[in-house]
Every structure is written in structure tokens, then in C-alpha cells.
N, CA, C and O atoms as a GROMACS GRO file, in nm:
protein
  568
    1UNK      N    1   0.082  -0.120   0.000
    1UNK     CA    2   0.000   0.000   0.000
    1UNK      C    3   0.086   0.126   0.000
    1UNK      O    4   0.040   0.231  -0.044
    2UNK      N    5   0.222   0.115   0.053
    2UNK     CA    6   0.309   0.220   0.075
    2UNK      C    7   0.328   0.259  -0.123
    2UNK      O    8   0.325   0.360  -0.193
    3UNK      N    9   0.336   0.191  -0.134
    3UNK     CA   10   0.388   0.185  -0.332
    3UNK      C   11   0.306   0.253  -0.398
    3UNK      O   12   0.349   0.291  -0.507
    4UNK      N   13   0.148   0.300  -0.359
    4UNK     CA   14   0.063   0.337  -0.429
    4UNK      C   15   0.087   0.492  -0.419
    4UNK      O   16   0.050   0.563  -0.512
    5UNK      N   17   0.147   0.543  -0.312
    5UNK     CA   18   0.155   0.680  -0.270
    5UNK      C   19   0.251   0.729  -0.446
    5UNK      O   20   0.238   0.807  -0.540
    6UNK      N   21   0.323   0.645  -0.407
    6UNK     CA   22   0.480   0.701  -0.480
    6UNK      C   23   0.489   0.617  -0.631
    6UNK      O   24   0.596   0.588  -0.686
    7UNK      N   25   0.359   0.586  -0.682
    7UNK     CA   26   0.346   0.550  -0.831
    7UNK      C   27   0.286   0.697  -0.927
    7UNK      O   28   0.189   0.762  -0.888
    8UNK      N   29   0.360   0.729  -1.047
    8UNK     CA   30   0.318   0.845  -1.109
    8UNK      C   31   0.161   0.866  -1.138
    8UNK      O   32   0.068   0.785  -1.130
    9UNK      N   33   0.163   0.996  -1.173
    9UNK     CA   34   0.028   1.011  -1.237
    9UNK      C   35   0.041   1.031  -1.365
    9UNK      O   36   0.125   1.109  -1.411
   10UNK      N   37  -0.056   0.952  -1.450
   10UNK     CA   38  -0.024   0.870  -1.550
   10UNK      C   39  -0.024   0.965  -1.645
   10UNK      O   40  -0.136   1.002  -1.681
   11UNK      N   41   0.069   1.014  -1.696
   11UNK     CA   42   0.116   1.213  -1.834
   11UNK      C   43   0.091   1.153  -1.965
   11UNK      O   44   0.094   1.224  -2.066
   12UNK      N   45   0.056   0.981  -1.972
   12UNK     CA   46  -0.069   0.965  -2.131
   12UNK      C   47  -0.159   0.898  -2.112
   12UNK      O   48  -0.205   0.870  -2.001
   13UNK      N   49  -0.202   0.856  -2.224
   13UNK     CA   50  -0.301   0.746  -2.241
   13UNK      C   51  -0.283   0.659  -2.186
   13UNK      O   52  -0.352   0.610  -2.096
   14UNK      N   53  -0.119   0.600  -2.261
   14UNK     CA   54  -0.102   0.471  -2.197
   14UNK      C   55  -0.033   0.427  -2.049
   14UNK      O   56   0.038   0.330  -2.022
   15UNK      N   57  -0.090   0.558  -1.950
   15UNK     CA   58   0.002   0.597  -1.831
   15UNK      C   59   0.088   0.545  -1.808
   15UNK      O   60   0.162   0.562  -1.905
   16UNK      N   61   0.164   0.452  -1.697
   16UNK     CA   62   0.311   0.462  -1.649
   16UNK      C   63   0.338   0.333  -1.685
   16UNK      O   64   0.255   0.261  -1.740
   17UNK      N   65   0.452   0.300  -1.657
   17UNK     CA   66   0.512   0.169  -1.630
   17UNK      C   67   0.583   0.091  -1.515
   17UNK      O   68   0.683   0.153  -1.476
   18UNK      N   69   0.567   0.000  -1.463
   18UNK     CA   70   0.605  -0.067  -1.366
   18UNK      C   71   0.693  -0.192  -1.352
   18UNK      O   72   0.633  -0.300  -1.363
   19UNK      N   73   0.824  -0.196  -1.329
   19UNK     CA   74   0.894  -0.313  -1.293
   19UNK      C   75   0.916  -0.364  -1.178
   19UNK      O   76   1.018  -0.326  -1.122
   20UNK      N   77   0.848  -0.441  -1.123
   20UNK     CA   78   0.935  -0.517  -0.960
   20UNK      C   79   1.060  -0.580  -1.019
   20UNK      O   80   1.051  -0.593  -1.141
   21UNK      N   81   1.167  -0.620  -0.971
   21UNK     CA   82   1.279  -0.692  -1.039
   21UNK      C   83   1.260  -0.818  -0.869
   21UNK      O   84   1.260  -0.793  -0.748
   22UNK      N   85   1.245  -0.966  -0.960
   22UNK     CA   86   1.239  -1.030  -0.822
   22UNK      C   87   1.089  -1.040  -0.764
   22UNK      O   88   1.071  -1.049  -0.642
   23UNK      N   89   0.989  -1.039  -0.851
   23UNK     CA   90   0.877  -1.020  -0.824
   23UNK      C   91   0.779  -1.151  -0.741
   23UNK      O   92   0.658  -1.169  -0.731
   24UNK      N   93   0.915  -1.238  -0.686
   24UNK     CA   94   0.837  -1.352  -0.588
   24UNK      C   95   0.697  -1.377  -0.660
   24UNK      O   96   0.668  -1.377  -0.780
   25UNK      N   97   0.623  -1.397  -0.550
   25UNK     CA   98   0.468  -1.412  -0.594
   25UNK      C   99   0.390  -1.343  -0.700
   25UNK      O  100   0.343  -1.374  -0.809
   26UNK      N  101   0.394  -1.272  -0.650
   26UNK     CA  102   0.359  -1.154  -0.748
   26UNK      C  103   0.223  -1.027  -0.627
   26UNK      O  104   0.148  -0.940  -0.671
   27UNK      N  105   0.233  -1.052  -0.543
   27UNK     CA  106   0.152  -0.964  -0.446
   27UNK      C  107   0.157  -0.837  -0.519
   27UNK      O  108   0.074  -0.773  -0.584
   28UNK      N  109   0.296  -0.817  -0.483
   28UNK     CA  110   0.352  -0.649  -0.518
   28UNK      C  111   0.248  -0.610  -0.698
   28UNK      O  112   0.176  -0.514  -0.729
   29UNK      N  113   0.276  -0.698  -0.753
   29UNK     CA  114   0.199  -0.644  -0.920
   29UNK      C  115   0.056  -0.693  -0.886
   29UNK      O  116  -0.024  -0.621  -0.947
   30UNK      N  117  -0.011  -0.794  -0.808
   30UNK     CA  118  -0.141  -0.795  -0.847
   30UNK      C  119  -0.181  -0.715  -0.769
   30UNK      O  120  -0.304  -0.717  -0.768
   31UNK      N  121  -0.127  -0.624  -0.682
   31UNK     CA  122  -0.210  -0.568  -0.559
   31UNK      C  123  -0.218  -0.413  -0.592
   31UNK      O  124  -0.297  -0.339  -0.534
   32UNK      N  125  -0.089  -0.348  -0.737
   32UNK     CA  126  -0.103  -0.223  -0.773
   32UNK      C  127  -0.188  -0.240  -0.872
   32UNK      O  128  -0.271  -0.152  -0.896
   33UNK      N  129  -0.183  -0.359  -0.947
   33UNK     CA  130  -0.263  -0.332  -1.090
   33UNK      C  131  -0.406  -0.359  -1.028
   33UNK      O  132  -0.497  -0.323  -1.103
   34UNK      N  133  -0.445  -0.415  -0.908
   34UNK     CA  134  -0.593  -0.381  -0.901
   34UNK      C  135  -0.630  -0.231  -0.869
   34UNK      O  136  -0.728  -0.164  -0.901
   35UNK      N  137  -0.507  -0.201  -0.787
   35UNK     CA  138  -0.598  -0.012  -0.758
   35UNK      C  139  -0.519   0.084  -0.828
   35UNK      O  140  -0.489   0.194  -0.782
   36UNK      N  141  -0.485   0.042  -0.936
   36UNK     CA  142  -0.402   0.165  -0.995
   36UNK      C  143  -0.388   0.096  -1.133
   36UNK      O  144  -0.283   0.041  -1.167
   37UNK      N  145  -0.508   0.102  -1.219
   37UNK     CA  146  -0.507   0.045  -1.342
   37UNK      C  147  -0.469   0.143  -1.453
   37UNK      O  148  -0.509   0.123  -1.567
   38UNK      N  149  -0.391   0.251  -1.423
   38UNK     CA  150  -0.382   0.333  -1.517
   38UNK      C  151  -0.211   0.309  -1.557
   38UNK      O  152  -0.131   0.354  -1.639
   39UNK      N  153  -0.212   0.238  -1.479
   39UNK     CA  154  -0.010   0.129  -1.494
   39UNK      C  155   0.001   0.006  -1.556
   39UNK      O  156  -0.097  -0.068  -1.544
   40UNK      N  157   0.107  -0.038  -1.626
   40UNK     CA  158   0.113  -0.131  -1.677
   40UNK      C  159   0.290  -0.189  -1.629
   40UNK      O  160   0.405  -0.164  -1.665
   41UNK      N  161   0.227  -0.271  -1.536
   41UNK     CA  162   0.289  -0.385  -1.430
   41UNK      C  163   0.398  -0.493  -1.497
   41UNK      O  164   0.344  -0.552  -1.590
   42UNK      N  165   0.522  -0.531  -1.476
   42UNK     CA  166   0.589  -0.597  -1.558
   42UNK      C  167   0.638  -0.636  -1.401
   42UNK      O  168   0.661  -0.550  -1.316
   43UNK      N  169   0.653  -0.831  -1.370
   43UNK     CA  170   0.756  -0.863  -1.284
   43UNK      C  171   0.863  -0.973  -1.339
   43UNK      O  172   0.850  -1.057  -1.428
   44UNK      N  173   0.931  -0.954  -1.287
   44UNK     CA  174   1.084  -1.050  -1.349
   44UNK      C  175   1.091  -1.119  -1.229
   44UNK      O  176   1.079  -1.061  -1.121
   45UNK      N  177   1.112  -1.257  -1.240
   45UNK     CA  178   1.137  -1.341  -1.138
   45UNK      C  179   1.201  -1.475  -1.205
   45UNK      O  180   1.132  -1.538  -1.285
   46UNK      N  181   1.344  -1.521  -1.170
   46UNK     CA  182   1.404  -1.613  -1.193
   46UNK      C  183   1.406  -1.719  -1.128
   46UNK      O  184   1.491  -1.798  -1.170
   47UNK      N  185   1.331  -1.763  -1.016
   47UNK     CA  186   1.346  -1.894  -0.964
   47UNK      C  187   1.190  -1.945  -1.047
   47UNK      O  188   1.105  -1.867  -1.091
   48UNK      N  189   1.185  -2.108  -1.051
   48UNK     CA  190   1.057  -2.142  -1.120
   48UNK      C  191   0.923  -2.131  -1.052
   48UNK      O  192   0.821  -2.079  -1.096
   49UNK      N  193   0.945  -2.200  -0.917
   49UNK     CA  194   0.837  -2.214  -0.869
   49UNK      C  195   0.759  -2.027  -0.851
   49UNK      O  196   0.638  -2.011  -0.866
   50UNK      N  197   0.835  -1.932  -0.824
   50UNK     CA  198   0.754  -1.795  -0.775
   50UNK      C  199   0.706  -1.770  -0.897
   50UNK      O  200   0.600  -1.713  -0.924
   51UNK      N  201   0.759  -1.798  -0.945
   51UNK     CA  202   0.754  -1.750  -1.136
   51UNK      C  203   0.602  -1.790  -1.159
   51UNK      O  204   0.516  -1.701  -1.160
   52UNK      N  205   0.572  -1.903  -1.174
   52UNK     CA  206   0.471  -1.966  -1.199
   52UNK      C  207   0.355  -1.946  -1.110
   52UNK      O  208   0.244  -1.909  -1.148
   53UNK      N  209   0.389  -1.975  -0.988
   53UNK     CA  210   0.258  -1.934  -0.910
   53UNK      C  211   0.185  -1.795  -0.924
   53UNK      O  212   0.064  -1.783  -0.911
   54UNK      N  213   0.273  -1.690  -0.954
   54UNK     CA  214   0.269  -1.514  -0.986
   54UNK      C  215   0.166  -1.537  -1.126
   54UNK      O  216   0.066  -1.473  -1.159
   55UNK      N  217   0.236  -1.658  -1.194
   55UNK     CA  218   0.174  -1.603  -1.336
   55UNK      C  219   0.031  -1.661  -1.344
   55UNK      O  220  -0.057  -1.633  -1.426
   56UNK      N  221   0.027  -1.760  -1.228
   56UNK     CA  222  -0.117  -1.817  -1.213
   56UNK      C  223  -0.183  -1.716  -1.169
   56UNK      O  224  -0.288  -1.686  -1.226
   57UNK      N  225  -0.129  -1.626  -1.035
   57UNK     CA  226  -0.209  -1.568  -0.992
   57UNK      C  227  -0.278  -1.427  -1.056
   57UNK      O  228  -0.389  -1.378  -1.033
   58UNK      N  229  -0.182  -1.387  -1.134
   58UNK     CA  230  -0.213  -1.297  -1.261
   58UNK      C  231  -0.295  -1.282  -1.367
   58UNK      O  232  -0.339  -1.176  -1.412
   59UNK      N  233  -0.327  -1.455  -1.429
   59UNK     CA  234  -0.411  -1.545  -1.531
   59UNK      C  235  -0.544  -1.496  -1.458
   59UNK      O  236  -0.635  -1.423  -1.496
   60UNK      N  237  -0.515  -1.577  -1.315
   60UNK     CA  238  -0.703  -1.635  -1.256
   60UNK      C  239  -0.713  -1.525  -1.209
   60UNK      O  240  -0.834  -1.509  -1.198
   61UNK      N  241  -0.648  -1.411  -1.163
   61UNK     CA  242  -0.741  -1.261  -1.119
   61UNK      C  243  -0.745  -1.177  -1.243
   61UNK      O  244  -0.792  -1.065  -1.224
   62UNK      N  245  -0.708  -1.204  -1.362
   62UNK     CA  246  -0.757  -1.113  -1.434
   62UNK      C  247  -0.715  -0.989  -1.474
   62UNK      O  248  -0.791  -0.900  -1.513
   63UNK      N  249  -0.573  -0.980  -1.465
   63UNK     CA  250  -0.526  -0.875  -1.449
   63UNK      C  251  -0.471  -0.785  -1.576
   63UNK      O  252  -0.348  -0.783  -1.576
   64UNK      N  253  -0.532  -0.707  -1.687
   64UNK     CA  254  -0.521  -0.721  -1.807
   64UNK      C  255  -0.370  -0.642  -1.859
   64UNK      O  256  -0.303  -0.657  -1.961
   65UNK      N  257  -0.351  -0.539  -1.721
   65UNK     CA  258  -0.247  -0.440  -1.748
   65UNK      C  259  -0.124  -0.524  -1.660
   65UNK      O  260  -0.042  -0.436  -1.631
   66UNK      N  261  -0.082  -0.639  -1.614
   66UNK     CA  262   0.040  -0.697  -1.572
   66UNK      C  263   0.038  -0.825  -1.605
   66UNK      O  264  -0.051  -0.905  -1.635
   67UNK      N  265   0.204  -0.831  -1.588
   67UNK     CA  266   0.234  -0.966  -1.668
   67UNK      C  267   0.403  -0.985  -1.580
   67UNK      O  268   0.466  -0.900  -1.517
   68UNK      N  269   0.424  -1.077  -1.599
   68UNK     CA  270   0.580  -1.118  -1.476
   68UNK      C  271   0.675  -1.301  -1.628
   68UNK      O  272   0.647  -1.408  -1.684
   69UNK      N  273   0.763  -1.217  -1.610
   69UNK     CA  274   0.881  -1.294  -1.725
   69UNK      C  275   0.974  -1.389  -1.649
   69UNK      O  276   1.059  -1.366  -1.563
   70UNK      N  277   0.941  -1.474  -1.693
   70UNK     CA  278   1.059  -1.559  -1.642
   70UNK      C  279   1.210  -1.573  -1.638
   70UNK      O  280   1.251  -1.689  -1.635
   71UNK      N  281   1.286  -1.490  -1.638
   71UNK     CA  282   1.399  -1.415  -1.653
   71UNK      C  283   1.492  -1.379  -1.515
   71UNK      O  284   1.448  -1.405  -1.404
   72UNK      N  285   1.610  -1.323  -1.534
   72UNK     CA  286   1.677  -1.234  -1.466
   72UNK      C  287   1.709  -1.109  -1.499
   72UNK      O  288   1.743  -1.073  -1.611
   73UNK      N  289   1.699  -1.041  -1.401
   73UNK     CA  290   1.683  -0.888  -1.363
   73UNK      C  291   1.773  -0.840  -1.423
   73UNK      O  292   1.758  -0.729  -1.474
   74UNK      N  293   1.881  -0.905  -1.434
   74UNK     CA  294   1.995  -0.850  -1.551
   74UNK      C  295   2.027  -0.844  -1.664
   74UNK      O  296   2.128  -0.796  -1.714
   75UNK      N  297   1.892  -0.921  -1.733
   75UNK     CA  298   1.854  -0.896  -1.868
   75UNK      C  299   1.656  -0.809  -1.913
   75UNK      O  300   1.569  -0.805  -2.001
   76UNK      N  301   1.683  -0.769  -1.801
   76UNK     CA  302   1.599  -0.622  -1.822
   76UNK      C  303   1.643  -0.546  -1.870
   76UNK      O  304   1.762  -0.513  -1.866
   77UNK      N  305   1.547  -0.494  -1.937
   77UNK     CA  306   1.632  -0.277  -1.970
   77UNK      C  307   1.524  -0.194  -1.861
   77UNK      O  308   1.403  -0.220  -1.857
   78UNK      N  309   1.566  -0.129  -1.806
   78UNK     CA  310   1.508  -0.048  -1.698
   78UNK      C  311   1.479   0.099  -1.756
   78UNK      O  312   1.407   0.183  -1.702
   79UNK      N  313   1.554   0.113  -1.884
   79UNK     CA  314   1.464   0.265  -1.980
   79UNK      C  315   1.337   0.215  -1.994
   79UNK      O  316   1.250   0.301  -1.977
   80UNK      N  317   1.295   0.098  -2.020
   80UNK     CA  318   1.146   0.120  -2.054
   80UNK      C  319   1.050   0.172  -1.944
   80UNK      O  320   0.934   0.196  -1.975
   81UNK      N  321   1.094   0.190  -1.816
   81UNK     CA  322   0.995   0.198  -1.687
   81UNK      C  323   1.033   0.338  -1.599
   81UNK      O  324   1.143   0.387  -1.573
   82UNK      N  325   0.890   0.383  -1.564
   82UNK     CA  326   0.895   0.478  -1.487
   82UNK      C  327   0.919   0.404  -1.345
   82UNK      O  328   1.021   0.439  -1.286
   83UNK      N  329   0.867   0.341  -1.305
   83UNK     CA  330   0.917   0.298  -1.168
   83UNK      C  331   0.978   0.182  -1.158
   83UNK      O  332   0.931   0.083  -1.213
   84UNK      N  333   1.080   0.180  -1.094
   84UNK     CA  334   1.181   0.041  -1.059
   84UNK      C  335   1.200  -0.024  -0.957
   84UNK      O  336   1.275   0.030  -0.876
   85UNK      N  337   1.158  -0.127  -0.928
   85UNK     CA  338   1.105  -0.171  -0.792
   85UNK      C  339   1.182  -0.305  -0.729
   85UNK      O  340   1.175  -0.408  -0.796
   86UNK      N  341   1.246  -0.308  -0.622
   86UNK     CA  342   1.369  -0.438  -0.599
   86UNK      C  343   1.350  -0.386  -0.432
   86UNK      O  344   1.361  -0.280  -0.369
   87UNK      N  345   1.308  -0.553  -0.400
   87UNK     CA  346   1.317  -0.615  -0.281
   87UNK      C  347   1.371  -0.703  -0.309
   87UNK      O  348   1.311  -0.785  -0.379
   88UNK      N  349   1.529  -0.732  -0.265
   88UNK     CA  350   1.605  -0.819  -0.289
   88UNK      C  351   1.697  -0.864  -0.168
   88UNK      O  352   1.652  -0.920  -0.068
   89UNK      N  353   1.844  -0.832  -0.189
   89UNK     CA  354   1.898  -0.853  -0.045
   89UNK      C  355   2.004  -0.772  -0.048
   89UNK      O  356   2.017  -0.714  -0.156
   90UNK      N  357   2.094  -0.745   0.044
   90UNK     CA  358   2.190  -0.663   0.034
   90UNK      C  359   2.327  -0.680  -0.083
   90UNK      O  360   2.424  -0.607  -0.107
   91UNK      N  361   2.290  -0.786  -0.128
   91UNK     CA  362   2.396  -0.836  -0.194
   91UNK      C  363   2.406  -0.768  -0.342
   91UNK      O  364   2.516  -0.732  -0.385
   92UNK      N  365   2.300  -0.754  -0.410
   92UNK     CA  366   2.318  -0.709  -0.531
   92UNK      C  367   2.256  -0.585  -0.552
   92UNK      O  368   2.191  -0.556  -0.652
   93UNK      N  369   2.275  -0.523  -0.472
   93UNK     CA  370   2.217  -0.383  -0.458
   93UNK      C  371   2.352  -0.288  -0.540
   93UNK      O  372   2.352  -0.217  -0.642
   94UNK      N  373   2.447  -0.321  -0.454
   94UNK     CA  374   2.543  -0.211  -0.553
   94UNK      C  375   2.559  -0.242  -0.674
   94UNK      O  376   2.564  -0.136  -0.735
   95UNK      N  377   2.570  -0.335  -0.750
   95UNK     CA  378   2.533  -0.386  -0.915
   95UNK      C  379   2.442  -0.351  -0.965
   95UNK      O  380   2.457  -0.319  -1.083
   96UNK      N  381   2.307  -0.338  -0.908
   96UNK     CA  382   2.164  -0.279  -0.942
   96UNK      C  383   2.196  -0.148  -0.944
   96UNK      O  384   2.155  -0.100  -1.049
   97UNK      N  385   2.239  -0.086  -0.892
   97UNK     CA  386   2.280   0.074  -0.845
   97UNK      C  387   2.339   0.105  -1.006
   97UNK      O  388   2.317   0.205  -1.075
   98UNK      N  389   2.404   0.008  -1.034
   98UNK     CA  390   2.492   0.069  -1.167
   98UNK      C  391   2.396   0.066  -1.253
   98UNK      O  392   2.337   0.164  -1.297
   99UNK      N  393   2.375  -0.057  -1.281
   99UNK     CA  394   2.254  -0.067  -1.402
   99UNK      C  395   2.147   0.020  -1.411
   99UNK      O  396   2.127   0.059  -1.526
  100UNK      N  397   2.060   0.070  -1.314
  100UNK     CA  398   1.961   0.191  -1.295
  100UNK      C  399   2.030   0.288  -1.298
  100UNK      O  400   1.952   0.382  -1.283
  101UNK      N  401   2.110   0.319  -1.307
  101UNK     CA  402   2.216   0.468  -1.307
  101UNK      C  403   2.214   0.475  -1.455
  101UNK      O  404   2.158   0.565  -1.518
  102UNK      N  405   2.298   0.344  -1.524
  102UNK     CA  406   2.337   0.357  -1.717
  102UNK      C  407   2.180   0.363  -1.754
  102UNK      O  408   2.152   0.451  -1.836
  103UNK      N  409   2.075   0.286  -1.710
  103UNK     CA  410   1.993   0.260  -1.816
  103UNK      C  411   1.813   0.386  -1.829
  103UNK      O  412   1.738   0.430  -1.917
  104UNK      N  413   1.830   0.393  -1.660
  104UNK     CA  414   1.726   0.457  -1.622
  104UNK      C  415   1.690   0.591  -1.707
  104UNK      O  416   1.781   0.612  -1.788
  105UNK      N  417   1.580   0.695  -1.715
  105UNK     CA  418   1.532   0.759  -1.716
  105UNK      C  419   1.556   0.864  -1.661
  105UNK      O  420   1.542   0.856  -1.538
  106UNK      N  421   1.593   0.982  -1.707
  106UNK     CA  422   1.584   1.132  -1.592
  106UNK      C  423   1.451   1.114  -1.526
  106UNK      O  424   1.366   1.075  -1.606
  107UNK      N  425   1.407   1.131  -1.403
  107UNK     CA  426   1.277   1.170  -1.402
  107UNK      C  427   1.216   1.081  -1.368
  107UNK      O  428   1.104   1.107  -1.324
  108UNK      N  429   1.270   0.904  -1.375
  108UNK     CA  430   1.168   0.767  -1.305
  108UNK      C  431   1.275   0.773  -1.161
  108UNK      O  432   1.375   0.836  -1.125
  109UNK      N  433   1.196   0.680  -1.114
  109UNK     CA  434   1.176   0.635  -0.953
  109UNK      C  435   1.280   0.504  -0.982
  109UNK      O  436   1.292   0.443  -1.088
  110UNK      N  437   1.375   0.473  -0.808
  110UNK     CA  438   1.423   0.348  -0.836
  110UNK      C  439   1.355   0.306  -0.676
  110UNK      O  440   1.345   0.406  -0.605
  111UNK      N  441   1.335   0.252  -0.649
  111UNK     CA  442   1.288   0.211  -0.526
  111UNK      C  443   1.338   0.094  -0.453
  111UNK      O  444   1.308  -0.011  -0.508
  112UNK      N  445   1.378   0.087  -0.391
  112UNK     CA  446   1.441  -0.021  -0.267
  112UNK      C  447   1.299  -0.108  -0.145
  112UNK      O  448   1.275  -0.041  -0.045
  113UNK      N  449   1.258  -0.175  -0.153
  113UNK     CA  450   1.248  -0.211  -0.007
  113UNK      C  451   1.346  -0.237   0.088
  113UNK      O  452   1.431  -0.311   0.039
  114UNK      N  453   1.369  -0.210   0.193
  114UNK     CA  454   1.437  -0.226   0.326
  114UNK      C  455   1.600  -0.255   0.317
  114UNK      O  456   1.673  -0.263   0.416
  115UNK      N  457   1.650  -0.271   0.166
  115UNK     CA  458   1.811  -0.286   0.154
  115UNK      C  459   1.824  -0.133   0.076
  115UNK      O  460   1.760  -0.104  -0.025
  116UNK      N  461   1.900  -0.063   0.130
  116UNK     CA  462   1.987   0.056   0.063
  116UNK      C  463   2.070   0.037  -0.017
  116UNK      O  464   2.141  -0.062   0.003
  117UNK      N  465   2.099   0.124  -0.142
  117UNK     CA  466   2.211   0.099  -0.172
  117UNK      C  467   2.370   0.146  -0.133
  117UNK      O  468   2.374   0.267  -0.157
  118UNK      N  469   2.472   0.111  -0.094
  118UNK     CA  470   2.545   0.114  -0.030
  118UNK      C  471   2.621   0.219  -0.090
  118UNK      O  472   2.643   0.228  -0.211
  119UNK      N  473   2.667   0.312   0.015
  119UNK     CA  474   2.733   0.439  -0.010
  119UNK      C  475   2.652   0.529  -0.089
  119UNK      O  476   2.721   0.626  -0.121
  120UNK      N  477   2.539   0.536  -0.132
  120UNK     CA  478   2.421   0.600  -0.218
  120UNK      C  479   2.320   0.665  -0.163
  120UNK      O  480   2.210   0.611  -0.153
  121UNK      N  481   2.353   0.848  -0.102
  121UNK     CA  482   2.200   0.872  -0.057
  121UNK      C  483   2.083   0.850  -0.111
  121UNK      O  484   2.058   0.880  -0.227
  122UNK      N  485   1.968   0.773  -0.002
  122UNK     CA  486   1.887   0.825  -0.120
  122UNK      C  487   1.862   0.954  -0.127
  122UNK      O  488   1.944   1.044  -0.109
  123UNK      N  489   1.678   0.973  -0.168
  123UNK     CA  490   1.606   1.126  -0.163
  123UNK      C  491   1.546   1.141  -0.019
  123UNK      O  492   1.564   1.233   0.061
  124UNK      N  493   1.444   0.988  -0.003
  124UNK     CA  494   1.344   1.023   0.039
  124UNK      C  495   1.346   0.852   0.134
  124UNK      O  496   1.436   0.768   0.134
  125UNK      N  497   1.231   0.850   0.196
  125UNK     CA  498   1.268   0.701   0.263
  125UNK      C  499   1.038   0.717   0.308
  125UNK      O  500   0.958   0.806   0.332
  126UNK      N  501   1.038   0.602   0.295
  126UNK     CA  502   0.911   0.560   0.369
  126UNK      C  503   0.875   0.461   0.430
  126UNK      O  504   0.882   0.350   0.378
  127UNK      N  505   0.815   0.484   0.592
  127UNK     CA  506   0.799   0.370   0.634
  127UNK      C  507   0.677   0.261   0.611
  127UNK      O  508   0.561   0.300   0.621
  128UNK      N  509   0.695   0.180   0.593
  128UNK     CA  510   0.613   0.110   0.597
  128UNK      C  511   0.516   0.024   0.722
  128UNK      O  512   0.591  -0.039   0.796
  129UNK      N  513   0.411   0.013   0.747
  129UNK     CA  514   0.322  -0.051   0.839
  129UNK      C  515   0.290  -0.189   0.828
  129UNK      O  516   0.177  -0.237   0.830
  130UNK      N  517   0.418  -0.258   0.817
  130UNK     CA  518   0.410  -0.422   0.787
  130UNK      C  519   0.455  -0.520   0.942
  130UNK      O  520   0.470  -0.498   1.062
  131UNK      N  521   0.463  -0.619   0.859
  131UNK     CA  522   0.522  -0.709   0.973
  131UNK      C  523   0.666  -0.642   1.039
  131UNK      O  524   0.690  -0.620   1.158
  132UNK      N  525   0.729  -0.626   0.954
  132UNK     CA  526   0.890  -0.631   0.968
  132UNK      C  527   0.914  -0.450   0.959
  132UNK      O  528   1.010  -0.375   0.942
  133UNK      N  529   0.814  -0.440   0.974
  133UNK     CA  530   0.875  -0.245   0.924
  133UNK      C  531   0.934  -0.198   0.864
  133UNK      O  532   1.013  -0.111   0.899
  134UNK      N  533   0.919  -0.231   0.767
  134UNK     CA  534   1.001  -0.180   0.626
  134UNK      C  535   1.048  -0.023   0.594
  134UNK      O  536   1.005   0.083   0.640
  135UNK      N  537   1.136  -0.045   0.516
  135UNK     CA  538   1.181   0.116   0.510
  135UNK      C  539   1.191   0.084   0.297
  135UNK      O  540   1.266   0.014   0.230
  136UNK      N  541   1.088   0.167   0.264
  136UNK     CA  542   1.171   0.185   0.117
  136UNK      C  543   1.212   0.291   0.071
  136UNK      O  544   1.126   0.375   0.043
  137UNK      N  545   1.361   0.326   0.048
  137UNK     CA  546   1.427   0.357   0.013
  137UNK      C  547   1.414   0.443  -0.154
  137UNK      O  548   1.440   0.371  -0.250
  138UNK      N  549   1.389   0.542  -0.173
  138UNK     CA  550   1.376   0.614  -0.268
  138UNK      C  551   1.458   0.702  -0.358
  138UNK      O  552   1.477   0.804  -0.292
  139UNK      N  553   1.512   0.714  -0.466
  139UNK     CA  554   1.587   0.794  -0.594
  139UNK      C  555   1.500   0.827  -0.698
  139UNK      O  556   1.417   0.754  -0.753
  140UNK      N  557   1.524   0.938  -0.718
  140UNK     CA  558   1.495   1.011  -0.814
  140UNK      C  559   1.620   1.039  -0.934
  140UNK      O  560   1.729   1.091  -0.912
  141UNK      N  561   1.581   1.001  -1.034
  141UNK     CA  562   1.707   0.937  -1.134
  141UNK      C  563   1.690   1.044  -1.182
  141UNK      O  564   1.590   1.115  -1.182
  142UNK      N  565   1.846   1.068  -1.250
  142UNK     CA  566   1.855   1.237  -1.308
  142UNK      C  567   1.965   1.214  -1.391
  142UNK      O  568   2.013   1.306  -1.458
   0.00000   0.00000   0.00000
């Protein structure tokens, strides 16, 4: 719910775009593309089993504006998306840091859940009201 604050308002027709990188289940995409259908939801997830269950759960709710690739995050291009979205672990955060730096957008969002990227202010930070109290971590790419 924290994600909905800090998703654009949609400047066409075909309003924004959305990547989770790592999109597990797929919560994170079926839960924006139900209240924020003016986005079009993309998740990348490389292990099989999340992969599949996401894409079931995507199929049987109906979700016409998201869809999740069976892939790795490192064969994304991250120009196509206004928002960039990685709950991952501390480990590949500074590698991600580069790639959203070369590929990103002036002007899109990179977003962190609860891992920072290391040595990298962000802008902005929000807490979240979850189990674990999340902090996501916010850039504004320029």
C-alpha cells in the first residue's frame, strides 16, 4: 500500500510503467494493478516455482495491465519503466545501483524495499506498516 503513494500520475493514455525486479509471488503487481489500473505492471522473477505461481495468480485474477517474465533482472532494460522496484537482499544492490544509473530515465523512480544501496544517498525514505517495518528507500534518477 506504501507503493501506491509514490506510483506516477499517469502524463498519457497509456500511463506509467512498472517493474518489480524479483517479483516472488507476485503480491507487489497484483495488488497495484488492481488499484491503480492506469499502470502497466511488468515482474521478473528467476526462480521457477515464484515465477509460476505469480503467473497463475495474474491469469485467474484477471489482471489485463500486468504480466511477470521468467527471466533475470539483468537482462531487463530499466529505460522502458517509470518505476523500478527491488526487494532483494543486500547483496546485489550495488550492481543494481549501476545498471539503474546507465539505463534509467531522468525523471523515473528506483525504489528499494528495506536494503539501501550502499554508499548511495537516497532522496526520500518511507515507512512502511508491515510485519517487519520496512523502510523503502527512494531515488529520483537524473
Amino acid at each position: 500500500q506504501a507503493l501506491e503513494q509514490l506510483l506516477p500520475t499517469a502524463k498519457t493514455s497509456t500511463g506509467f510503467t512498472f517493474i518489480d525486479l524479483g517479483s516472488g509471488l507476485g503480491g507487489v503487481l497484483t495488488h497495484l494493478a488492481g488499484v491503480r489500473s492506469d499502470g502497466q505492471y511488468t515482474g521478473v522473477e528467476a526462480a521457477p516455482l515464484p515465477f509460476f505461481w505469480s503467473w497463475l495468480r495474474i491469469k485467474l485474477g484477471r489482471y489485463p495491465n500486468c504480466h511477470v517474465q521468467w527471466s533475470s533482472m539483468w537482462d531487463s532494460d530499466l529505460s522502458q519503466y517509470d518505476v523500478v522496484f527491488a526487494y532483494l537482499s543486500p547483496v546485489p544492490m550495488e550492481k543494481l545501483w549501476h545498471k539503474a544509473k546507465a539505463e534509467m530515465r531522468p525523471g523515473t523512480l528506483f525504489i528499494s524495499s528495506t536494503f539501501p544501496v550502499p554508499d548511495q544517498t537516497h532522496h526520500e525514505t518511507v515507512q512502511v506498516n508491515d510485519l517487519h517495518h520496512s523502510t523503502l528507500f527512494i531515488w529520483h534518477m537524473h
